[in-house]
C-alpha positions in Angstrom: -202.7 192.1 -34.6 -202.9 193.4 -38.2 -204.6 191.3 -41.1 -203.4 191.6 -44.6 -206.0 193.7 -46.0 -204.0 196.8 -45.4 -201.4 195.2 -47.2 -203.9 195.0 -50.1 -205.0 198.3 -49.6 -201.6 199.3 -50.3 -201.4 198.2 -53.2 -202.1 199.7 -56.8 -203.0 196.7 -59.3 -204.0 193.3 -59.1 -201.8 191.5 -61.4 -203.5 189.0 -63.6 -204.1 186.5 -66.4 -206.3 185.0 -68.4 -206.2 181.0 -68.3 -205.9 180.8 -72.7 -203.0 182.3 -72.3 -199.6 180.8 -73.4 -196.5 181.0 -70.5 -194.1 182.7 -72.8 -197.0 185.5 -72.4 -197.9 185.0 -69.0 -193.6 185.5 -68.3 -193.7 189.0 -70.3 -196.5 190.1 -68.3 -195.1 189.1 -65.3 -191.1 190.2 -66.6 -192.8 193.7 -67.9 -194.5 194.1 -64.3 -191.3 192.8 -62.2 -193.6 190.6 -60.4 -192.8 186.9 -59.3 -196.4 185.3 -59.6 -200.1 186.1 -61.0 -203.2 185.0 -60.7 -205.2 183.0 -63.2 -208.8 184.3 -63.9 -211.4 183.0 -65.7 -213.8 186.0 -65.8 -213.4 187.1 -62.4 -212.9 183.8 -60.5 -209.8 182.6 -59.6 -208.7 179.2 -61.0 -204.9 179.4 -60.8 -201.9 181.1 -59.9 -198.6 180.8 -61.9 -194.8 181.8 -60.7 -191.8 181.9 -61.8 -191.0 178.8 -59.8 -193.9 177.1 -62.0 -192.3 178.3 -65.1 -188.7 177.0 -64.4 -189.9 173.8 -62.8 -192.9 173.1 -65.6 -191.5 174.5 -68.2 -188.2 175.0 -68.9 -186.4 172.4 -67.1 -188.7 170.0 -68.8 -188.3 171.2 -72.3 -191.3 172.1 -73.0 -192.4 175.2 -75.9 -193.3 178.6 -73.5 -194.8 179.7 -77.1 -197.1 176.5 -77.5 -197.9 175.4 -73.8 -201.2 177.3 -72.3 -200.7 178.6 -68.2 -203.3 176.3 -67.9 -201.0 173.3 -68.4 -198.5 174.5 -65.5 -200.3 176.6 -63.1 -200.7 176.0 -59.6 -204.8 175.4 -60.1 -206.8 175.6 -56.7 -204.3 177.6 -55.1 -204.7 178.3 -51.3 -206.2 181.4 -50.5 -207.2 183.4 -47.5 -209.5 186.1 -46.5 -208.3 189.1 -46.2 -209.2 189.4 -42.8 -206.8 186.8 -41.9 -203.6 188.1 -40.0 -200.6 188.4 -41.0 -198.5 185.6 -38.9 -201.0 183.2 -39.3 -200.5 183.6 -43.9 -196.7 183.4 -42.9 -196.8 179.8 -40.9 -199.6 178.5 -43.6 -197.0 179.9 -46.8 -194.5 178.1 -45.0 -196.0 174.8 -44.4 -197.0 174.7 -47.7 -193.8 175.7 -48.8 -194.8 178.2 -51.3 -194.6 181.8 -51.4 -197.2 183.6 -53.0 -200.8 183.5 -51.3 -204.7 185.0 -53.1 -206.2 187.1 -51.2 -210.2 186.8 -51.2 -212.9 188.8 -50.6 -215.9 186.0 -50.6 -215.0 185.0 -54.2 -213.9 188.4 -55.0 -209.4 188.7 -55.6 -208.7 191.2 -53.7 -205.0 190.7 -54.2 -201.5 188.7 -54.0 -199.1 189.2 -51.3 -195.9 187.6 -51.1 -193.9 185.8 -48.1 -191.3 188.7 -48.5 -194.5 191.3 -48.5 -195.2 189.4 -45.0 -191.7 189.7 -43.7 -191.6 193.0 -44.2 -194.7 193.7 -42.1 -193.0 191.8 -39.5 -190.0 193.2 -39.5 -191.5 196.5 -39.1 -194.2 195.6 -36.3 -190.8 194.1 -34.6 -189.3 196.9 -34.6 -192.4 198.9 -33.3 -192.2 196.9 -30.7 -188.2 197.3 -29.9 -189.0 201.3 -29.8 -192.1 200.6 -27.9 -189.8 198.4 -24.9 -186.8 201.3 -25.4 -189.3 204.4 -24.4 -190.6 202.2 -21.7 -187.1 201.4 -20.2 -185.7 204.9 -20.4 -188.8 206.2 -18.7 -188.9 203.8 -15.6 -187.2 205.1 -12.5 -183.9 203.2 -11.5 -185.0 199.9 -8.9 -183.3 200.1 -5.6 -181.5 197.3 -4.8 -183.0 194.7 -2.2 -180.5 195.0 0.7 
């Protein structure tokens, strides 16, 4: 079973913030970077993670100034995380009982990383298909069964 590190691996940059930040700032980063979600550090430990979802739910709909409100006011703070060791199915069913879809990625305290649900279903969609190739070669190489008569 893979883990997510060699998603992590993967990737270039680990997108983040820093907590003083306002949200109108923290959505230019995020807009500039066409990313859905970053994490909040203060130094280098993580104290927050904010999305787009927290912007438009937090935010916006509630009328409140992007300029004048800090990411601190409207981030997910204590997000859950997991090690990066972790595999890959298990982050999917935790992302979805918690109903959100961004998920830190840890090192001891160290960010490693953020993956995404949609990162995750496109491991498994590709490991699904491995498998489908894996089943086709097997097939075509077995010799026909003779009937039972």
């Amino acid at each position: 079973m893979r883990t997510i590190r060699h998603l992590i691996e993967a990737k270039r940059e680990v997108f983040h913030i820093p907590p003083e930040v306002s949200v109108y700032e923290a959505a230019r980063y995020m807009s500039e970077r066409q990313v859905g979600a970053v994490c909040v550090l203060e130094g280098e430990r993580l104290v927050g993670i904010v999305s787009e979802r927290d912007i438009m739910a937090r935010v916006v709909s509630t009328g409140l100034d992007p300029r004048a409100t800090r990411v601190t006011e409207v981030m997910s703070a204590k997000p859950v995380t997991v090690d990066a060791d972790e595999s890959y199915t298990n982050c999917i069913k935790l992302m979805q009982k918690g109903k959100f879809r961004h998920l830190p990625v840890l090192e001891g305290k160290r960010l490693l990383g953020l993956i995404s649900f949609r990162d995750l279903l496109q491991v498994d969609v590709e490991e699904k298909k491995e498998e489908i190739e894996m089943m086709r070669a097997y097939i075509q190489q077995a010799p026909p069964s003779k009937p039972d008569f």
